[in-house]
Structures are given as C-alpha cells and as structure tokens.
C-alpha positions as CSV (number, residue, x, y, z in Angstrom):
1,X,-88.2,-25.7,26.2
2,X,-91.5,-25.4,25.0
3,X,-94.2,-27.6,26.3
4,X,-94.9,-29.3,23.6
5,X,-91.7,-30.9,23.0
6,X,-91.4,-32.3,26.1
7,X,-93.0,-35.3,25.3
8,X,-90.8,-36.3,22.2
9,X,-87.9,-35.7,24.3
10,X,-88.9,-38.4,27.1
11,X,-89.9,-40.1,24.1
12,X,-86.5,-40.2,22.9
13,X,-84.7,-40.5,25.9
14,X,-86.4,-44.2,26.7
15,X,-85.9,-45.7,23.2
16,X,-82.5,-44.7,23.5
17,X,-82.3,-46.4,27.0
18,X,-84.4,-49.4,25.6
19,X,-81.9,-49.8,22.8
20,X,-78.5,-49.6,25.1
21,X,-80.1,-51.9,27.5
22,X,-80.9,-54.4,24.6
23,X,-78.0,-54.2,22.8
24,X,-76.2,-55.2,26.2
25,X,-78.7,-57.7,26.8
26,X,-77.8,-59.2,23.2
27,X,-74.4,-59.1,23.9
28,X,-74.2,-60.8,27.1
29,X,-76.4,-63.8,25.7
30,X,-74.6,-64.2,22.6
31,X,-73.1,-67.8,22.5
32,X,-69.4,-68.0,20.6
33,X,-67.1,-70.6,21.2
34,X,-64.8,-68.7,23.9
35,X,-68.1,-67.5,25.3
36,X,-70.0,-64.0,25.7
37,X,-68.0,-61.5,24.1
38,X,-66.5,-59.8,27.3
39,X,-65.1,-63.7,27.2
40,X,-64.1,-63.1,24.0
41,X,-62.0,-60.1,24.7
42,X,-60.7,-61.3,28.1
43,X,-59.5,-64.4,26.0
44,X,-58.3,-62.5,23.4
45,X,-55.8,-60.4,25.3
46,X,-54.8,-63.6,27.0
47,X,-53.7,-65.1,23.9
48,X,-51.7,-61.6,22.6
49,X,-49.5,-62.4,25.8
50,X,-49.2,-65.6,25.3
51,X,-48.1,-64.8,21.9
52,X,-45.7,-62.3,23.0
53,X,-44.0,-64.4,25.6
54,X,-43.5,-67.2,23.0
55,X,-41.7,-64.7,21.0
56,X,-39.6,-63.4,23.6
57,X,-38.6,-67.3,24.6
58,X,-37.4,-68.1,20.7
59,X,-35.4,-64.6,20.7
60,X,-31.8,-65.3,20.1
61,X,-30.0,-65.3,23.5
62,X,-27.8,-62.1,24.3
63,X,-24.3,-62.6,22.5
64,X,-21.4,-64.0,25.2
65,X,-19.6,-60.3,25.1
66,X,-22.8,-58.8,26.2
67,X,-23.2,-61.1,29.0
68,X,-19.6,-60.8,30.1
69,X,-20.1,-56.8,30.1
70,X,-22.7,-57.3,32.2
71,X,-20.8,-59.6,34.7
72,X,-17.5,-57.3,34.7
73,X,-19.8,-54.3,35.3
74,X,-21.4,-56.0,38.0
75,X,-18.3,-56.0,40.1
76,X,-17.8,-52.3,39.9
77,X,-15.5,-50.0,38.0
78,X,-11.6,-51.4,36.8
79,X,-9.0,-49.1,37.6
80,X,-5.7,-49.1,35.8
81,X,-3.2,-50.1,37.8
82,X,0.5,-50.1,37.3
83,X,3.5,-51.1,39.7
84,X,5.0,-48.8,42.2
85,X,8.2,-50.6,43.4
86,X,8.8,-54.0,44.0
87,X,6.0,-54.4,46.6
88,X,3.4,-51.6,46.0
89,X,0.8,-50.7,42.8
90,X,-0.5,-47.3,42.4
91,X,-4.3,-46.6,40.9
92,X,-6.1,-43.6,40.0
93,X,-10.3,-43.1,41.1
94,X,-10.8,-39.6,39.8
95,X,-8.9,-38.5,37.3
96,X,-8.8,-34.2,36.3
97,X,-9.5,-33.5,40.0
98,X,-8.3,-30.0,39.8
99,X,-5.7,-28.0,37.8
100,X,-2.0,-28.5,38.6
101,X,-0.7,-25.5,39.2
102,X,-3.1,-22.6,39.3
103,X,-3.3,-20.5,42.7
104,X,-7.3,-20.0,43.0
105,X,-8.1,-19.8,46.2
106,X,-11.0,-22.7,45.8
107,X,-8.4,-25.5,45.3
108,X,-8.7,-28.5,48.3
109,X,-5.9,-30.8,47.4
110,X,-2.5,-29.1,47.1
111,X,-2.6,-27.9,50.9
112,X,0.7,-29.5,51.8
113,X,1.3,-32.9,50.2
114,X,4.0,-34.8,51.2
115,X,6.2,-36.4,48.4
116,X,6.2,-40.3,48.7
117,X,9.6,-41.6,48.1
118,X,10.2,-43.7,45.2
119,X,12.6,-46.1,43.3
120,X,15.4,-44.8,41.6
121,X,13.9,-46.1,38.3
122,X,10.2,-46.3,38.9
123,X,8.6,-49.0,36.2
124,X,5.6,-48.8,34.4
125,X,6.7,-45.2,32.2
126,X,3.9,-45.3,30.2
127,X,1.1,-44.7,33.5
128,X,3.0,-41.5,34.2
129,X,2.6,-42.0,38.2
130,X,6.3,-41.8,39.4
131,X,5.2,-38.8,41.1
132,X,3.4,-39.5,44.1
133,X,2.2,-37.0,47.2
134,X,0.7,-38.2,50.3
135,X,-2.2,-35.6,51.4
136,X,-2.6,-33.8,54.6
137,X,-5.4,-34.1,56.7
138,X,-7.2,-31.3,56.0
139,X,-7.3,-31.8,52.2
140,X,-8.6,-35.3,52.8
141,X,-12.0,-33.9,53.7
142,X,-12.9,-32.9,50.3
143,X,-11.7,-36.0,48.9
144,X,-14.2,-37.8,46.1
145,X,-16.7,-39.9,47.9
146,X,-15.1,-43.3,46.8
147,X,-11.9,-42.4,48.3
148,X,-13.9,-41.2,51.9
149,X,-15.2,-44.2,51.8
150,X,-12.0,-46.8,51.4
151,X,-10.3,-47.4,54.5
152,X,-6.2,-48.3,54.8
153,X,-6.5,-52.2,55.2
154,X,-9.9,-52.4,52.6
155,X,-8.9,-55.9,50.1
156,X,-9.4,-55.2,46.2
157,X,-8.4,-57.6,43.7
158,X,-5.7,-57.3,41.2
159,X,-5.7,-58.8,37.6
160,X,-2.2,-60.0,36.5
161,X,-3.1,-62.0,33.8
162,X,-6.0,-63.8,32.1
163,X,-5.3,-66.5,34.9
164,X,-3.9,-64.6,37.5
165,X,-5.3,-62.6,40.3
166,X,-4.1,-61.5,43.8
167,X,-5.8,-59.7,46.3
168,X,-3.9,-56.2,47.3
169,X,-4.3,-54.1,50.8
170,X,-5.1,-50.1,50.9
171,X,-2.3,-48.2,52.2
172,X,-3.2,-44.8,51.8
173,X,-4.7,-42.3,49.2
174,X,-2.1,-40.3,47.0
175,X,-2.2,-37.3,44.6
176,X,-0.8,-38.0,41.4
177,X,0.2,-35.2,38.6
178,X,-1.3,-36.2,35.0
179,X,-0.3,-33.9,32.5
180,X,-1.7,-30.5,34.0
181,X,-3.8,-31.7,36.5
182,X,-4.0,-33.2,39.7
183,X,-5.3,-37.1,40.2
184,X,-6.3,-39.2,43.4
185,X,-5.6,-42.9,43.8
186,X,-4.1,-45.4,46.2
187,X,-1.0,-46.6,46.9
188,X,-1.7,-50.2,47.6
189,X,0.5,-53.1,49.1
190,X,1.6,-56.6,48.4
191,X,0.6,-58.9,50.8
192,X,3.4,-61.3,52.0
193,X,2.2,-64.4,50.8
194,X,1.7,-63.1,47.3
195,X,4.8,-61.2,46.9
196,X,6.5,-64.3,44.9
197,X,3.5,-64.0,42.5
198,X,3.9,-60.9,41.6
199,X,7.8,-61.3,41.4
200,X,6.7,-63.7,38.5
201,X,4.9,-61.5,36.3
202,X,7.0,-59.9,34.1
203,X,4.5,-57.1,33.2
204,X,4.2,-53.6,34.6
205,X,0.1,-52.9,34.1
206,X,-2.6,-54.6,35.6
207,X,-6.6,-53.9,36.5
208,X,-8.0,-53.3,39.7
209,X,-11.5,-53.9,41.2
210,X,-13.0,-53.5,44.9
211,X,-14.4,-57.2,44.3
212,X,-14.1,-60.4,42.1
213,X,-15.9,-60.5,39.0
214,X,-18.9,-63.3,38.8
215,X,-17.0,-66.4,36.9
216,X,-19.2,-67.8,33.8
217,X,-20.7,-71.2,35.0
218,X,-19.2,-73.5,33.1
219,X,-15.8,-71.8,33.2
220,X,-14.2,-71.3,30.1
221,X,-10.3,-72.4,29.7
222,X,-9.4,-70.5,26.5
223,X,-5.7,-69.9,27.3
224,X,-5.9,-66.0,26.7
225,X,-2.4,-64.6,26.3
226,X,-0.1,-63.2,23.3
227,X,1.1,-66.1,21.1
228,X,5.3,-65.2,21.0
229,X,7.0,-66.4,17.9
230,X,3.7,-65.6,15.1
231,X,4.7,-65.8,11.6
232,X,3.2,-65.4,8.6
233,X,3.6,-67.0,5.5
234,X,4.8,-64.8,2.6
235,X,1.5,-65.0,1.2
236,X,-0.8,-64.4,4.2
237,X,1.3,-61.7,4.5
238,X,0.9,-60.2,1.0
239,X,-2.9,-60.6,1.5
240,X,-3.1,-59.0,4.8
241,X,-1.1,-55.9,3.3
242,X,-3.9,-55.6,0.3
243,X,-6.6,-55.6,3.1
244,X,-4.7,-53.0,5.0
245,X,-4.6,-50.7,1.7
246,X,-8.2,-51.7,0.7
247,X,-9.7,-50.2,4.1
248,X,-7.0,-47.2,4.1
249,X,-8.7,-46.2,1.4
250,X,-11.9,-46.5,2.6
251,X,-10.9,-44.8,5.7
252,X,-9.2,-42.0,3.5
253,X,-12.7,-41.1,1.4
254,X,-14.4,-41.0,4.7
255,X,-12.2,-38.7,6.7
256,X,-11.7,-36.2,3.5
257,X,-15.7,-36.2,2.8
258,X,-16.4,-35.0,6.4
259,X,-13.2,-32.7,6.2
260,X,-14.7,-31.1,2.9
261,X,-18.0,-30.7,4.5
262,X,-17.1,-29.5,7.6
263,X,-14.1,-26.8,6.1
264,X,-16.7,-23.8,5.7
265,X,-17.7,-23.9,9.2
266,X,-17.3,-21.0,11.2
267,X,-15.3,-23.1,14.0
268,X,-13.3,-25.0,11.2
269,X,-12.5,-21.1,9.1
270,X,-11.2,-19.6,12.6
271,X,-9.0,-23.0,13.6
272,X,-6.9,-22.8,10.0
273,X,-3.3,-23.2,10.7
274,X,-1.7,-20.3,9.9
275,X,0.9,-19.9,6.9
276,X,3.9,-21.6,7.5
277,X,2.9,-23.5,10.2
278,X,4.0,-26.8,11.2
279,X,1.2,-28.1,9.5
280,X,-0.5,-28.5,6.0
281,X,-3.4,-27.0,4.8
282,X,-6.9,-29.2,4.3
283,X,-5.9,-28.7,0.6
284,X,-2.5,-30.3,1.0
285,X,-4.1,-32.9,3.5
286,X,-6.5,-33.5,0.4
287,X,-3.3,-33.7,-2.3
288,X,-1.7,-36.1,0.1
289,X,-4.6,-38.2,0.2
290,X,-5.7,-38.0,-3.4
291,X,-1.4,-39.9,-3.7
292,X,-2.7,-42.5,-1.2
293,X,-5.9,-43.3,-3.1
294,X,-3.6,-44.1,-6.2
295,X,-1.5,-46.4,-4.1
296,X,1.4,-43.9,-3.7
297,X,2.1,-44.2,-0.2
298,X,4.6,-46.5,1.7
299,X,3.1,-49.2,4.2
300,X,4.9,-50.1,7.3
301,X,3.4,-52.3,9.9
302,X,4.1,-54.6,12.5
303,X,2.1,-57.9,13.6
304,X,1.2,-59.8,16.7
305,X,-1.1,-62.8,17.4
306,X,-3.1,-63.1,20.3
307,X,-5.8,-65.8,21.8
308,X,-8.6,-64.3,22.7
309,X,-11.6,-65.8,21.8
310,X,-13.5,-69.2,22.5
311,X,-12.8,-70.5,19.7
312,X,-8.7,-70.4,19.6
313,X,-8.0,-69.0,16.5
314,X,-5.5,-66.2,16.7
315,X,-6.5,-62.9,16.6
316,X,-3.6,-60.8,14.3
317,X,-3.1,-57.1,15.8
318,X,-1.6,-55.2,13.3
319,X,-0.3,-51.1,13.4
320,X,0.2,-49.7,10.3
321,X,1.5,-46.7,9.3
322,X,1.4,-45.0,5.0
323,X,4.1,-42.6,4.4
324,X,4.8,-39.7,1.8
325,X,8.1,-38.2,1.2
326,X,9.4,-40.3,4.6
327,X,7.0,-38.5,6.6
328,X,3.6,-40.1,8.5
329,X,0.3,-39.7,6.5
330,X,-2.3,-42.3,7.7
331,X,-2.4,-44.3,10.9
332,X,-4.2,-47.4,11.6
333,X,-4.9,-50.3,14.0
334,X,-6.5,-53.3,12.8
335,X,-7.6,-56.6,14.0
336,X,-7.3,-60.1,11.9
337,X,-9.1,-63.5,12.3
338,X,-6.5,-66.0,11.5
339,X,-7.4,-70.2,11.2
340,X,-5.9,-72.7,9.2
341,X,-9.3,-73.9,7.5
342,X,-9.5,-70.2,6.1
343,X,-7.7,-69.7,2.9
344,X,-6.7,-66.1,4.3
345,X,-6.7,-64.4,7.2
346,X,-10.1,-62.0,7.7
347,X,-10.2,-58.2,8.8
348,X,-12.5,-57.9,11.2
349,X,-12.0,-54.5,12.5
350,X,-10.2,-50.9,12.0
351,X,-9.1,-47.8,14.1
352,X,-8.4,-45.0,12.3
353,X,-8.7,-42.6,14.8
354,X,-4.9,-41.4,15.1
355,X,-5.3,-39.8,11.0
356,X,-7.7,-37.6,12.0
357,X,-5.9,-36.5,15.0
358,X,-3.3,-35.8,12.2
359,X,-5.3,-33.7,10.1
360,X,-6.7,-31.7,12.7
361,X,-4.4,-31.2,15.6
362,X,-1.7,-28.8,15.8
363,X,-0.1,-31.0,18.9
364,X,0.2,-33.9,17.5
365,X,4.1,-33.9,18.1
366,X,6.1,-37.2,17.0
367,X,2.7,-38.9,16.3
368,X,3.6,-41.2,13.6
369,X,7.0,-41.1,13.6
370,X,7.4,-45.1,15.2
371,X,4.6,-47.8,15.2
372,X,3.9,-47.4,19.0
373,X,0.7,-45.6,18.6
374,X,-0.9,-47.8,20.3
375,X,0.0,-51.3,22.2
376,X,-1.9,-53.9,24.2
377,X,0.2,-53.9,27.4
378,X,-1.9,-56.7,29.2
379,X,-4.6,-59.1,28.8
380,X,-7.6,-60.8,30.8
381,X,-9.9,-62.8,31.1
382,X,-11.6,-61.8,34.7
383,X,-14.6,-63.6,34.4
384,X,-13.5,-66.6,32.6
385,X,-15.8,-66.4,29.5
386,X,-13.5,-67.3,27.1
387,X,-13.5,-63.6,25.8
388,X,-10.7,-61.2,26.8
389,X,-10.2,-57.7,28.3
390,X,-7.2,-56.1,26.8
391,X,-5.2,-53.4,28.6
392,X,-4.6,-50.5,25.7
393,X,-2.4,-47.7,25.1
394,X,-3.2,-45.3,22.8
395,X,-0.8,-42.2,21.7
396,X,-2.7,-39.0,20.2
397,X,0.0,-36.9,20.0
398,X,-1.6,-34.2,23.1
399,X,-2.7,-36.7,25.2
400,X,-2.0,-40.4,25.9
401,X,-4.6,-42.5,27.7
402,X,-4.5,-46.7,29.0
403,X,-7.9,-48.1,28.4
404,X,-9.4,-51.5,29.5
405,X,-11.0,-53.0,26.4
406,X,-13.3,-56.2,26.1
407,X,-12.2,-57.6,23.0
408,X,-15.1,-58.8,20.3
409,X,-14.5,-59.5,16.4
410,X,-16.6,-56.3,15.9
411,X,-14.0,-53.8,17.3
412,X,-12.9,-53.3,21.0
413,X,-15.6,-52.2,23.3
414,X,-14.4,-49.8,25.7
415,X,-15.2,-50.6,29.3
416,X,-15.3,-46.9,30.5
417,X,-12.7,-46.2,33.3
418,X,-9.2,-45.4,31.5
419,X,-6.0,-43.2,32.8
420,X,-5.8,-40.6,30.4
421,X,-2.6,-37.6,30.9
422,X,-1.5,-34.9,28.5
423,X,1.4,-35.8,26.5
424,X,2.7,-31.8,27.9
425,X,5.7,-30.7,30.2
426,X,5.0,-29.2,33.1
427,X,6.1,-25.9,32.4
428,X,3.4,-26.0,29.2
429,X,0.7,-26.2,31.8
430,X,1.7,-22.5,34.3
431,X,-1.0,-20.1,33.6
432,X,0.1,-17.5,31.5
C-alpha cells in the first residue's frame, strides 16, 4: 500500500467504528413500549411460544382408537392363540423360522424334536397347530430371543372375550409346522382354578399377551360381543344390496385401471398365464368385469351384527360374493353402521382384497367357492375403551392368516402380530 493512502484508510476504518458503535448506542437507548429492542426481540419470541402452546392446547384431542392403540401396544405384542386340548393353548412368537423340510446343513431347529401327543380331534382347525414337537436341548440354544428369555412357570394373560381374561402358565416351547415352514411358540397350561372358565367359553381362538393391558380410566361397559338372531327388514336389506353393488363397482374400475396400467410391465408380460390354464386372461378378467359394471353378475352374501363401538349401534359385517356363469368373480367384505334413527343402514368400510388375489394368482384354489373368506372368530375389548379388537380369518387362496384387528368405522386397523400358514400340503413344500 502506498503511503499515501494510508491515511484515508485509518480514516475509514474509525468512521466505520464510530457509526457501528452509534448505531448500537441508538439502539440500546431507544425507548418502545416492551423496552430496548433486544427487549423487543426477547419478548417477541416469547410471545411466538406462547402462541404456539395455545394452539397445541385447542388441537382436537387424539381420536379414542388411537389412544387405545397406544394402550394395547403398550403391553407388548398379542399373540394368536388357539386351544390345545381341554387344559392347554398353544401360541406362535416367530413365525417362518426356517424351511420345513430342506436338509442345509445351517438349520438349528429340526435336531431331534419330540412329537407332543395330542387329542384325537384337536380343535381350533383353522390355526393349523395340531402338530406340535417339543425341542431338544441343543436346538434350544438358537432359539429367538423372546423364547430364551420366557421361563416354564412365566404368567401371561389370555383374552377369552371382551370381558374375559385368565391368566395362563408356560410349559414349554414347541415347534410348530405352518405350511412349509417351521414356527416356535409355547404350549401353555390352564391353571386349576380357572379351568371351569375356560370350560365355559365355547370358542376355540383367543389373544395372548406377557401383561395386562392399561384399562381406560373411566372404564367403558359397551357389552362388545356378536348380536345372535340380527335381522333385517326387507327393505334394509334391499338397500344394503344397492350399496354393495354401488362400491363393487367402484372397486371393479379401480382394480382393472391398475391391471391395464400395470399389463405391459416386464414382470406382469413374463407372469401371463399360459394358454389353457386354469385361469383367464387380463382380457377375459376385463370382459367379465365390463358384465359386472352393467349389473350382470349374481350377489350372494351373508350378514352378521356385532357391538362394537361406544355408542351401541350394531355394526353389520357383511361377505359378499358376484358370480358369472355360477363361478366366483368379485369378493368383498364390508362393514355397515346400523341405528334406528338412520333411515338406512351406512357403509362405512370395504375389503376387496380377495378379487385381486383372483385376478392375479394362479393358487388361488377354491377361493370363492363359499362365503368363508373371511370370518371374525373372536372379539375384545382388552383395555375396556368401548372399542373392540376383533380376531380375523382371512382366506387368500395360497395362504391363510388369523389377524388381531382394532375395529374403527374407517376400516380395521391391523394390530401387527398375525399367524399366517400356506394354504399347501406338505408334499407341495419338498425341494425339488
């Protein structure tokens, strides 16, 4: 720098160090109503929060379902369970553990099981656990963590109904073949004293937990159960059957628009059915569906009424099923709101999950052929919110699965652990 401009630059440098210090100084002495302005600001950001916490105090409180998912989670995963004999229930933890029958050396649990005798007609068909092995010692080492952990003895409780629960003893872990794999579980006792209970329940599937679930506070007495006996009028009836062919519809656009976009995939060209098979075409799934948008097909259903909400007012579960030339098209569950202040019953919620099992599964077997796709084989009410849990079975023609539901007017929510088995024989699953 020459010498000469080293005098502006001081120059510079001190008014701009005069004007920072006096703008700072005319800052600090300014006089607003909340103070200087660093006032200002601290008050302002006071106020924002303030702001934000009022907001957060008017927001509309979590709806009841939520909070009840949050209070059945709380007490850890529900297991399906389903009776044994008279005065055992088996369960399964890890379902899929490891391939039924394949001879790889890295398989743990087949070792040398020993078969657990059982009754002459075992109840509860639908869980497919009639087949039980006790393991040897040394496969128990590679057990799943949860089942380490459980001791004989260990208490969990056991849902029999929405106001029935009785605590069940650990007796020992078992292997259980589902489908083509291998399942671990527990066989677990009756205590004594609650043998009569059980005697009294006339069903066959129930939910396990290691622990109670948190009971709402006030407890809610709801009376959750199947009403026997429902009838409908002849005219809720013919109302309920338009809904059913008003959403089939619906359901029927939807599933052939994704069909339609997805059929010049790679993955969709090289799964085509091959000619003659046992199956149609996507163009004769369309034609058949083009019939049951002009009303062509035949409706069967069936109809039960449940309680299940706070307010009473029965909730109609209805299966139907649209035939063509006397064979199964379009499946469907759907749920009903019915009150006698309502000049109709309401649909609140559809499943039409089993059609597109239909259209795009190979395996789908008799899928269709009866109206037992699917059935609630047990309700609850655990933590006695009013709201129930249902215990589901679902048929997809390769696979059948019992799933623990919490019921809301939206659709069932599922409540993630479920016994799932493929619908196969056993000789289907050898390697080849």
């Amino acid at each position: 720098m020459q010498r000469k401009n080293r005098k502006w630059v001081a120059i510079a440098v001190a008014l701009y160090i005069v004007a920072g210090w006096s703008a700072y100084r005319w800052s600090v002495t300014q006089r607003l109503p909340e103070g200087n302005i660093f006032n200002r600001i601290e008050h302002e950001g006071i106020r924002r929060l303030a702001e934000e916490r009022a907001k957060e105090a008017q927001a509309p409180p979590p709806p009841p379902q939520a909070i009840a998912g949050s209070r059945l989670s709380a007490a850890g995963p529900a297991f399906v369970a389903a009776r044994f004999d008279r005065t055992h229930v088996v369960f399964i933890v890890t379902p899929e553990t490891e391939t039924r029958f394949s001879t790889a050396p890295g398989l743990r649990l087949s070792g040398t099981p020993t078969k657990i005798s059982a009754p002459a007609k075992p109840p509860a068909p639908l869980a497919g656990l009639q087949e039980l092995y006790e393991p040897d010692s040394y496969s128990l080492h590679f057990f799943p963590k949860i089942v380490q952990k459980t001791q004989a003895g260990d208490q969990w409780m056991l849902n029999l109904s929405a106001d029935s629960s009785i605590p069940v003893a650990i007796e020992r872990p078992v292997i259980a073949p589902i489908g083509c794999s291998l399942a671990v579980g527990f066989l677990a006792s009756i205590p004594p004293e609650q043998q009569s209970v059980l005697d009294a329940s006339s069903r066959e599937y129930f939910v396990v937990r290691s622990k109670p679930v948190e009971s709402a506070d006030p407890a809610v007495n709801s009376q959750i159960g199947e009403l026997a006996g429902w009838k409908t009028s002849p005219d809720a009836a013919k109302q309920i059957e338009q809904q059913l062919n008003g959403r089939m519809k619906q359901e029927v656009a939807r599933i052939d628009a994704r069909l339609l976009a997805n059929a010049g995939t790679p993955g969709e060209a090289a799964g085509e059915f091959p000619v003659g098979g046992a199956r149609p075409r996507l163009k004769e799934w369309i034609r058949a569906d083009q019939g049951l948008a002009r009303g062509e097909g035949v409706l069967d259903y069936d109809l039960r009424a449940f309680r299940l909400t706070p307010d009473g007012a029965p909730r109609l579960f209805v299966r139907a099923r649209w035939t063509l030339a006397n064979a199964p098209v379009f499946l469907m569950t759907s749920w009903f709101k019915a009150e006698s202040s309502a000049p109709q019953p309401v649909l609140l919620s559809a499943d039409s999950s089993w059609s597109n099992s239909l259209r795009e599964d190979e395996a789908t077997g008799s899928l269709g052929d009866r109206l037992d796709f699917q059935s609630v084989l047990n309700e609850f009410d655990a933590d006695h919110d009013g709201w129930a849990e249902l215990l589901v079975h679902s048929n997809q023609g390769a696979s059948t699965a019992i799933s623990l539901y919490l019921y809301t007017d939206l659709g069932l929510v599922p409540m993630k652990a479920s016994l799932r088995r493929e619908a196969t024989s056993p000789e289907a699953c050898l390697d080849p």
